[in-house]
C-alpha positions in Angstrom: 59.4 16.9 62.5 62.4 18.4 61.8 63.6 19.5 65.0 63.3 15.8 66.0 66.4 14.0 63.8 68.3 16.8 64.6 67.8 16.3 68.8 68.4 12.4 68.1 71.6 13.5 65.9 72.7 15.7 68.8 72.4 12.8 71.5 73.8 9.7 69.2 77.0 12.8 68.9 77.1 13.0 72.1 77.4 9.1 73.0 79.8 9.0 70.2 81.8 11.3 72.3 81.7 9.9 75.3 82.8 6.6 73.8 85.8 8.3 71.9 86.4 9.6 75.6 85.9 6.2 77.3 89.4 5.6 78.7 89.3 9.0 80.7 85.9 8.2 82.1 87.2 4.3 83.6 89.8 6.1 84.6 88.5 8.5 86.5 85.6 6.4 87.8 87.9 3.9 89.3 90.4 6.4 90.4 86.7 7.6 92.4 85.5 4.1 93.5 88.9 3.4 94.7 89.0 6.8 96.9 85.8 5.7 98.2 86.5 2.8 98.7 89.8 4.1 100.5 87.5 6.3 102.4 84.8 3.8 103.2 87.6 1.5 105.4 89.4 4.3 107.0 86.9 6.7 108.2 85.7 5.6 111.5 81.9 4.4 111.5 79.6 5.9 114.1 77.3 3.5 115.9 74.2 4.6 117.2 72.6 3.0 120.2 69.0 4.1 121.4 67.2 3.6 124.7 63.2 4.7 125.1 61.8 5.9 127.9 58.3 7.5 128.7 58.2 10.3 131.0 55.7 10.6 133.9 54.2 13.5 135.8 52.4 12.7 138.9 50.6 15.2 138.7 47.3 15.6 137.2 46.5 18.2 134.3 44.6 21.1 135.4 43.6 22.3 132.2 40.1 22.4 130.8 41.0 20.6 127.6 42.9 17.9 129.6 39.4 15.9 128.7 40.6 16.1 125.2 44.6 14.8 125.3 43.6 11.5 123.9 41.9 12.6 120.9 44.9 15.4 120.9 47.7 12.6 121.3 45.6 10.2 118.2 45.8 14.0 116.3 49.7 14.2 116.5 48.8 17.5 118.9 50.1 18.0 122.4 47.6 20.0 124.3 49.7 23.3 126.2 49.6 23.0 130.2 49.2 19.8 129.9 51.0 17.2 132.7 52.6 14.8 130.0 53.9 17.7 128.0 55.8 19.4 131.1 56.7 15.8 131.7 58.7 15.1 128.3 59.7 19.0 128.2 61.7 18.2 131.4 62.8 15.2 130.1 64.0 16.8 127.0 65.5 20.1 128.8 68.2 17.1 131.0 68.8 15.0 128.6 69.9 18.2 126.5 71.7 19.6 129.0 75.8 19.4 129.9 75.0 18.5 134.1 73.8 15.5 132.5 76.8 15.0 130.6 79.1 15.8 133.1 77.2 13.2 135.3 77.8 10.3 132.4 81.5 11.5 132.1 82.0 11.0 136.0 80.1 7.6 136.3 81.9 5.5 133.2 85.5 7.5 133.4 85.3 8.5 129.4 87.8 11.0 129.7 90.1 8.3 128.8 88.1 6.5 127.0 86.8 8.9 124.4 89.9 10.2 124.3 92.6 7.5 124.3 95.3 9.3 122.7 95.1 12.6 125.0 94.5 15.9 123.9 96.3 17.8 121.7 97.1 20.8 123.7 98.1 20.9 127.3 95.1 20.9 129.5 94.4 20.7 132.9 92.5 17.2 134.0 89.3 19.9 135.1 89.9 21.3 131.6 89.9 17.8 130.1 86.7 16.8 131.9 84.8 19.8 130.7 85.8 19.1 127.4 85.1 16.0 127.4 81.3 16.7 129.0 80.4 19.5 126.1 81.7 16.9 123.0 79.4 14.0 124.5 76.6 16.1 125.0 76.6 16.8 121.3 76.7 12.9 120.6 73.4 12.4 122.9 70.4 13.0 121.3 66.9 12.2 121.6 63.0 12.4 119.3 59.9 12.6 120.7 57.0 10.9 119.1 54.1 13.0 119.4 51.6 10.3 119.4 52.7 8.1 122.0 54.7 11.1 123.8 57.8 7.9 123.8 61.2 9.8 123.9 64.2 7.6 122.5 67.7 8.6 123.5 70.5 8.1 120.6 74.0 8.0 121.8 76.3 8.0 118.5 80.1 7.3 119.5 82.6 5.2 116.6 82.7 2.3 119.7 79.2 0.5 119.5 79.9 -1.2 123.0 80.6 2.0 124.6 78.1 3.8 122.7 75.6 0.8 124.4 76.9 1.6 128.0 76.9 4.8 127.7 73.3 5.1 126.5 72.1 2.5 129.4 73.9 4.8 131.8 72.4 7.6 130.0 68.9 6.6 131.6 70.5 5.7 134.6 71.4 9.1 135.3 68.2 10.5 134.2 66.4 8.9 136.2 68.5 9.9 139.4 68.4 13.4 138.8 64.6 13.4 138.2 64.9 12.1 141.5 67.0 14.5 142.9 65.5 17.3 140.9 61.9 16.1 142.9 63.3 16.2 146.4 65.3 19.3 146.1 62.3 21.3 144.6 60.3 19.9 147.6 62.9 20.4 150.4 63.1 24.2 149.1 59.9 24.5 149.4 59.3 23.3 153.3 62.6 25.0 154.1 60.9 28.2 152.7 57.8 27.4 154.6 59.2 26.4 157.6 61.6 29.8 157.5 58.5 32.3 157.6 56.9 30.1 159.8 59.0 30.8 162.1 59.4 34.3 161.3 55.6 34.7 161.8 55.5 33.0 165.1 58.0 35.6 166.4 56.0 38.6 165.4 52.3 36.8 166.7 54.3 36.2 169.8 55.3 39.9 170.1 51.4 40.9 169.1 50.6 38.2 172.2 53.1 39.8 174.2 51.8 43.6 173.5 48.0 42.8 173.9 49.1 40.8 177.6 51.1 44.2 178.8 47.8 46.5 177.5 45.4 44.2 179.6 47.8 44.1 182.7 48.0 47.9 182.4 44.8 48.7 181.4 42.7 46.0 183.1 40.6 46.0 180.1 39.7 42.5 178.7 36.7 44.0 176.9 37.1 47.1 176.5 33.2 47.8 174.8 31.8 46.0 177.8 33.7 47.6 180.2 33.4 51.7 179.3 29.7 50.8 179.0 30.0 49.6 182.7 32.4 52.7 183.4 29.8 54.7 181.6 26.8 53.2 183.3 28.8 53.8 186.8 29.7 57.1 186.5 25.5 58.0 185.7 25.1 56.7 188.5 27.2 57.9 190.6 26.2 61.3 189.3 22.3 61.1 189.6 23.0 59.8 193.5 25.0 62.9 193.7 22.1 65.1 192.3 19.6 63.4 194.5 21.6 63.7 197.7 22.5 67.4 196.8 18.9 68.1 196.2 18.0 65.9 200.0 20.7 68.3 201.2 18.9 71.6 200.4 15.7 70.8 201.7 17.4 69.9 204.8 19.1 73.1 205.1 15.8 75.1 204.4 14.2 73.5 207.4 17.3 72.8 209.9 20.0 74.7 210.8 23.5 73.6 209.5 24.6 72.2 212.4 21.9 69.2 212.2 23.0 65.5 212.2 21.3 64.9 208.5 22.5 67.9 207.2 25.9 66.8 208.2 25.2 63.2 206.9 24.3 64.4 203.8 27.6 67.0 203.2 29.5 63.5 204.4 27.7 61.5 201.3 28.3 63.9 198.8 31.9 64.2 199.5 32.3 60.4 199.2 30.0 60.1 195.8 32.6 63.5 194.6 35.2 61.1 195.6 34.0 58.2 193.5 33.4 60.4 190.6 36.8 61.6 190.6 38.5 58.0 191.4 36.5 56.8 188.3 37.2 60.1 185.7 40.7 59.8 186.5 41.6 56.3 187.8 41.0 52.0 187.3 39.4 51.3 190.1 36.7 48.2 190.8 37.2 46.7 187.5 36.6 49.3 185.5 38.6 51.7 183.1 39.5 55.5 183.3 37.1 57.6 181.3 39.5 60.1 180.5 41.6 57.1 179.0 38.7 55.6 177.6 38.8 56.5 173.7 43.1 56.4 173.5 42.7 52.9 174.9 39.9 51.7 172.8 42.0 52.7 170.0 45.1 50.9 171.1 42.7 47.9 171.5 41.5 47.9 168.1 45.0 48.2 166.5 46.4 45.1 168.9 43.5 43.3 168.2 43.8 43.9 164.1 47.5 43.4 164.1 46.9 40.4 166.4 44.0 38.7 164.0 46.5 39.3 160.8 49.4 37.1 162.3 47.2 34.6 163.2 45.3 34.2 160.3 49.1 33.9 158.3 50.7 31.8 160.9 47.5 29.5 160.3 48.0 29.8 156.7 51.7 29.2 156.6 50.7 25.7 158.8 48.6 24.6 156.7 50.5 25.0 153.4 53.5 23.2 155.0 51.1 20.6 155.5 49.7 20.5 152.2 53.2 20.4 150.9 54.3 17.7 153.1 51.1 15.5 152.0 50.9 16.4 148.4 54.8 16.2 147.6 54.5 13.4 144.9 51.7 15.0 143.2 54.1 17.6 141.5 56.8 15.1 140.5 58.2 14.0 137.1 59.6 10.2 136.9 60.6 8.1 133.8 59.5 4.6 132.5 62.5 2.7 130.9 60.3 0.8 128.0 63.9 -0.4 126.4 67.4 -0.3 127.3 70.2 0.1 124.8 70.8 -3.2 122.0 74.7 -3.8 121.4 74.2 -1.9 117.6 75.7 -4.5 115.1 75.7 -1.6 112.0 77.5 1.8 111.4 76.9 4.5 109.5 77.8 5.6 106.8 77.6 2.2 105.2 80.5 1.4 102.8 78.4 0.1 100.3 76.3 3.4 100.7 79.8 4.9 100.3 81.5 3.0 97.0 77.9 3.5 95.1 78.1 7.3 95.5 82.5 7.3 95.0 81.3 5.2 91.6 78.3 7.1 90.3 80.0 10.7 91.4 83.1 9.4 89.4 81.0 8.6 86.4 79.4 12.3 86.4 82.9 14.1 87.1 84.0 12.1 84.2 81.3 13.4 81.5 81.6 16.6 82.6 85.2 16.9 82.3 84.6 15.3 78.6 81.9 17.9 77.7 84.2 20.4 78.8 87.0 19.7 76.8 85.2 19.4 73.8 83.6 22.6 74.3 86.9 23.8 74.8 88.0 22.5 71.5 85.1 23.7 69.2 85.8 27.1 70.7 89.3 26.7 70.0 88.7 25.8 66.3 85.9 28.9 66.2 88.8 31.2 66.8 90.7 29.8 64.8 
């Protein structure tokens, strides 16, 4: 209870003070009000003026939770892989980027008008573009509202009818290089195709080519089929052989060698010898060598392997170029301009907003400056 006068004592003091002091603290708070009031009509206001747009992807979400984006989207969550988040991440990634800029700067001529009085320092009119470009592309901005996936663009310059048309064109130029950014991605992509297409058909050509010149020289279409024929041939061609040899010694036991079927049969066997020899070493009749027979199977198989590879890619590279050419809008990203940019009829910062904090900051100033000096004083007193 008796802490309590004391504390009331201490704050009545200190009001007494601050009215003994009064004439420094008007002072000082109009001397603040009028700064901000100064400050309120001379700095330039900054006008913001916002465009919405909601992105598009064409193509369908391939994720398993893609069931769950409009629970996800009611949530305030945006599921990953998902087509409407790459959609607004692209969206996000131009409208943050200085091409963009560069693009606005070019279409409305704002070198001269965001910069009417020139630049300070000698610069080229390349130099002054650029610059130009990088200080606009910190006045666009844009949010993303995670429920609705809505992306509003905020253009903020101290001119609220450029700061309108530049916004407007903003979207403008979005939209075109989505565009551009969809047909350049696609024409890469059948250019690339098209490229190793062609590539392939040069090498399945040359496979064609080799497997032709192995048949012409060889004679052998199927080469399995044929050196059983070959094979079958030769057996045969041996067992006559045997037979007539065998004809040919009976004969001699009974005849003398001067007989006519002892000479037939000599004549016979020469001519089967012959044949044997024709087919061990030649392609005669259709069929293959033997000797040849296992370097050429060989050669086969690897013509045949290399040949079944470049088709099976050449037929793979066709029909990806024809996927691509049929499915080319189903990996594209487009915009949907919900609202284009308002004339903005206030700035900021308000100079109400501005005069309310010059007065209230003057006020504060003012008390501590009193508190101060009569701290200062007692201490003064103190040591003395």
């Amino acid at each position: 209870m008796s802490d309590e006068p004391k504390e009331e004592l201490n704050i009545m003091s200190l009001f007494i003070l601050i009215w003994e002091k009064k004439t420094l603290l008007i002072v000082l708070t109009i001397v603040f009000t009028i700064l901000g009031i100064v400050f309120a009509f001379v700095w330039p206001k900054t006008y913001d003026a916002e465009a919405t747009v909601f992105p598009i992807s064409s193509r369908s979400s391939s994720s398993s939770l893609s069931q769950y984006a409009g629970l996800a989207a009611m949530a305030g969550i945006a599921l990953p892989g998902s087509a409407g988040n790459e959609a607004s991440e692209t969206v996000s990634a131009l409208l943050d980027s200085r091409l963009l800029a560069e693009k606005v700067v070019a279409d409305l001529d704002l070198v001269k008008k965001l910069n009417p009085q020139g630049f300070s320092k000698k610069m080229t009119p390349n130099e002054e573009f650029e610059a130009t470009a990088v200080a606009l592309k910190k006045d666009i901005k844009s949010k993303k509202d995670p429920l609705t996936g809505v992306i509003t663009i905020i253009v903020g310059l101290h001119d609220p009818y450029l700061a309108k048309e530049v916004a407007n064109d903003t979207v403008g130029v979005l939209d075109k290089l989505l565009m551009d950014k969809n047909l350049t991605t696609t024409k890469k992509r059948i250019e690339n195709l098209e490229h190793q297409i062609a590539s392939q058909r040069i090498k399945l050509d040359d496979y064609q080519n080799q497997m032709a010149e192995f048949q012409r020289q060889t004679s052998m279409i199927d080469p399995k089929a044929q050196s059983s024929q070959a094979v079958g041939a030769y057996t045969s061609l041996i067992q006559q052989k045997m037979n007539l040899e065998l004809q040919l010694a009976t004969a001699q036991a009974l005849f003398s060698s001067d007989n006519p079927k002892v000479a037939i049969l000599k004549i016979q066997i020469k001519n089967l010898e012959k044949q044997i020899e024709m087919l061990k070493n030649q392609v005669g009749d259709g069929l293959p060598s033997l000797k040849q027979a296992p370097e050429n199977l060989i050669r086969y198989q690897n013509l045949v392997t290399q040949l079944e590879i470049a088709t099976k890619l050449y037929a793979g590279l066709l029909a990806d170029l024809e996927q691509t050419k049929l499915q080319n809008d189903k990996d594209q990203v487009y915009i949907t301009i919900l609202d284009k940019a308002l004339l903005p009829k206030f700035g900021k910062p308000s100079k109400a907003i501005i005069i309310a904090i010059s007065f209230v900051l003057g006020i504060f100033v003012s008390i501590l400056i009193i508190f101060g000096q009569n701290t200062f004083e007692k201490s003064k007193k103190a040591r003395s």
